[in-house]
C-alpha positions, 0 to 999 in steps of 0.5 A: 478587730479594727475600727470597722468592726470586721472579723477576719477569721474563717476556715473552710475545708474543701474535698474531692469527693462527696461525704468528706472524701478525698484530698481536701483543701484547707482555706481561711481566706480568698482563693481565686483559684482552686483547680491547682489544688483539687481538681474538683470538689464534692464536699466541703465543711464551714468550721468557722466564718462565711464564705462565698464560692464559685463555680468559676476561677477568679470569682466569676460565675454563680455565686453560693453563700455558705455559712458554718456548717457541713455540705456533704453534697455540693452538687446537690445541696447547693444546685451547682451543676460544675465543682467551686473554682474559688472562694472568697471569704466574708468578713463579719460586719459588726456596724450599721448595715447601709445600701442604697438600691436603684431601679435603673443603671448608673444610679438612676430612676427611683431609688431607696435606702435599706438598713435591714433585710428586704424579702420583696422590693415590688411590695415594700417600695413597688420598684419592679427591679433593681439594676445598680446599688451602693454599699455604704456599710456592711455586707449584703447578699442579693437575690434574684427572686422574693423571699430570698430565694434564687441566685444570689450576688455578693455585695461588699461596700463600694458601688455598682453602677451596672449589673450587667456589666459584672456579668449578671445581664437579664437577673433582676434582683427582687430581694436583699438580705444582709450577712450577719453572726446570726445570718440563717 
């Protein structure tokens, strides 16, 4: 573990075909492209750690958050229409968990700090959207509905000053929840 408290350890098994069929493809860090190794995925199983998949090379597209578990339809379970093209590993976070939300792009109009989960930002700060973040600490996921429900974005420490620019134009992303051991 190194002094920011993060673990690296995960393993991910992804499978051709549905119920854990097929060639599968063993993973235990970030793959930003999968097609040379399966040429879909139906299936996959989370033995340890989180990951983020995608439904596009090089971490592009929609965006999924898996944690330890088994996902015998993927299509189904997680509502993706195409297979996962990469995935990127989600180091845990043992620290203080810090971001700072903006209403507006490049940082601006009203703004507010969270170091816990927000499951509505229009009742907790009346803030009607939230277009640019900076991540101090921990790893967050953002979702684009209340209640953490909807399309999700993962966010790791660094600044974002344009959602749109990261290819999410026209999501509004009304809830955060952050990505623990006991994240469910």
């Amino acid at each position: 573990m190194s002094n920011t408290g993060m673990n690296m350890r995960g393993k991910i098994i992804f499978y051709e075909e549905k119920n854990f069929q097929g060639r599968s493809y063993e993973c235990m860090s970030d793959c930003s492209d999968m097609t040379s190794y399966l040429s879909r995925c139906q299936s996959c199983r989370v033995e340890s750690g989180c990951f983020m998949v995608y439904d596009r090379t090089n971490y592009m597209g929609s965006q999924y958050f898996m944690k330890r578990g088994e996902y015998s339809d993927s299509q189904s379970m997680l509502g993706m229409r195409d297979c996962v093209r990469s995935c990127r590993m989600i180091p845990m976070h043992r620290g203080q968990f810090r971001m700072k939300i903006y209403e507006n792009e490049n940082f601006g109009g009203q703004s507010h700090e969270l170091m816990e989960d927000c499951d509505n930002i229009m009742d907790r700060y009346r803030m009607n959207d939230c277009q640019s973040c900076n991540v101090m600490d921990g790893h967050w996921l953002m979702y684009e509905q209340p209640q953490y429900r909807g399309k999700q974005m993962y966010m790791r420490p660094g600044e974002y000053r344009s959602f749109r620019d990261m290819g999410m134009s026209g999501m509004r992303f009304m809830s955060m929840r952050r990505i623990m051991d006991s994240f469910n």
